[in-house]
C-alpha positions in Angstrom: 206.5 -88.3 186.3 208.7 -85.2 187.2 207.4 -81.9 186.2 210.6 -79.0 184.9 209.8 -77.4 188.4 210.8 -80.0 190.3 213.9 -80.7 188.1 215.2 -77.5 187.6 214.9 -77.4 191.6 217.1 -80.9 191.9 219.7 -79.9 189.5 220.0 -76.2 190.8 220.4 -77.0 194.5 222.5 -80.2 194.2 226.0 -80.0 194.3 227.8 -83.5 194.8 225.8 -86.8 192.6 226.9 -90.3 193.6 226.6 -92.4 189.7 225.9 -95.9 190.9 226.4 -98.0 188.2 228.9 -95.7 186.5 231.2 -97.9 183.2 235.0 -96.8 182.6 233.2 -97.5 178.7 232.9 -94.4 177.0 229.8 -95.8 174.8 228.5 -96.6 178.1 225.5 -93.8 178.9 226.7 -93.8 182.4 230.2 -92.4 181.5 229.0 -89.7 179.0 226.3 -88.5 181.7 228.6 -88.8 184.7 231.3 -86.8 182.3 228.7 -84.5 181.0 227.9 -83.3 185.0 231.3 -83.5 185.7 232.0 -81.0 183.0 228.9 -78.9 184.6 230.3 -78.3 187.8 229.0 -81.2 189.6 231.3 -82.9 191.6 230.4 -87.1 190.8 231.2 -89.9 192.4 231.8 -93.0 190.5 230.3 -95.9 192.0 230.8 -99.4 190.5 232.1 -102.4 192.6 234.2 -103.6 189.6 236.2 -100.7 189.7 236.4 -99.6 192.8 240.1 -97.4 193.8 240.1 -96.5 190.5 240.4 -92.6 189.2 237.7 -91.3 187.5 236.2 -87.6 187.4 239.1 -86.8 189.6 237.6 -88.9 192.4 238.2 -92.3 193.2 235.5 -95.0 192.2 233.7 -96.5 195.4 232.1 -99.7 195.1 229.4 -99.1 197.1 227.2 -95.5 198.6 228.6 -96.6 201.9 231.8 -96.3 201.2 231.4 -92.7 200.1 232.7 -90.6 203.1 231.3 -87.1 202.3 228.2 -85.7 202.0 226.2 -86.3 198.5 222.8 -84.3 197.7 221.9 -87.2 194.9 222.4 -90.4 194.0 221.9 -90.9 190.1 220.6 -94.5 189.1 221.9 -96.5 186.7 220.6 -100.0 187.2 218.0 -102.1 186.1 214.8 -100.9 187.6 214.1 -104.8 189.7 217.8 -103.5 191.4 216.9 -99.9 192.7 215.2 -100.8 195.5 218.5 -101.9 197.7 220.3 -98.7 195.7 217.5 -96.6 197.5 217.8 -98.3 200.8 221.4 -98.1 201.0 221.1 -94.3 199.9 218.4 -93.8 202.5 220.5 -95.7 205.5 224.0 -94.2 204.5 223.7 -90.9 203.2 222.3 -88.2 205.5 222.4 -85.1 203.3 220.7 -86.2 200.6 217.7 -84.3 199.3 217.7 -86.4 195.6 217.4 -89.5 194.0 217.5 -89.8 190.2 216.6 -92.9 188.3 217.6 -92.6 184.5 215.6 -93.2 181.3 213.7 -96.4 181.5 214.1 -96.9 185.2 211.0 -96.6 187.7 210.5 -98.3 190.6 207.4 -96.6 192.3 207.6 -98.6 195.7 211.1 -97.2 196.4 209.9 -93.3 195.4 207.6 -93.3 198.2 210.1 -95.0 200.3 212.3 -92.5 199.2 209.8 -89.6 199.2 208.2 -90.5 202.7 212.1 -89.9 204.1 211.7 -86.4 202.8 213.8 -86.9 199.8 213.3 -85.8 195.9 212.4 -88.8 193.4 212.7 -88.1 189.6 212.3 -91.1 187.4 212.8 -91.8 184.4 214.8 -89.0 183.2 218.0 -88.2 182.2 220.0 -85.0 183.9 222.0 -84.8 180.7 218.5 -84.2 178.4 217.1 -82.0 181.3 220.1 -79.4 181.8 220.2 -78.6 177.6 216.4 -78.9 177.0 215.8 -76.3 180.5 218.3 -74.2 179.6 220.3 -74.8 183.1 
């Protein structure tokens, strides 16, 4: 769905990623990915209603992309894929820099890429950044 072109592009040029669905578990795959980019150089943003004014990542947890009041290149998905599409639109309407959005491994949603795409932004599905940095040698 993505070629290494186009993802060794995302993950060189973004700097800040908002991890909606991010878990305070630490068996959860969204901690150990949001962790493993932390520990990259990313700055992440923790995003999970439930937890939200919490610390994590040395930021505080927002519940929702609007509530996130500087600028994020990418907006890593971890959701269902039947619960991107208001993710997306949410990213799309609140988010003016961003240049990325990143669904995780078994997520795809191909009507909210192009919605996604045809705003000018990035869509890599089905992937995960913490396989891609290791197995590109980023």
């Amino acid at each position: 769905m993505s070629d290494d072109t186009t993802i060794r592009d995302v993950l060189g040029r973004v700097k800040t990623i908002a991890v909606v669905g991010w878990s305070p578990k630490p068996e959860r795959a969204s901690h150990g990915v949001a962790a493993f980019l932390k520990r990259r150089g990313y700055r992440v943003i923790p995003v999970n209603p439930g937890q939200a004014g919490e610390t994590a990542l040395g930021e505080t947890v927002r519940a929702s992309l609007s509530e996130i009041d500087t600028p994020v290149d990418m907006v890593d998905i971890f959701r269902r894929s039947s619960e991107v599409a208001p993710v997306v639109e949410e990213a799309l309407r609140t988010l003016p820099g961003l240049t990325a959005i990143w669904m995780q491994l078994g997520v795809v949603d191909e009507a909210s890429a192009a919605t996604a795409r045809a705003a000018g932004v990035t869509v890599i599905m089905d992937r995960c950044p913490a396989i891609e940095i290791p197995r590109l040698g980023l």
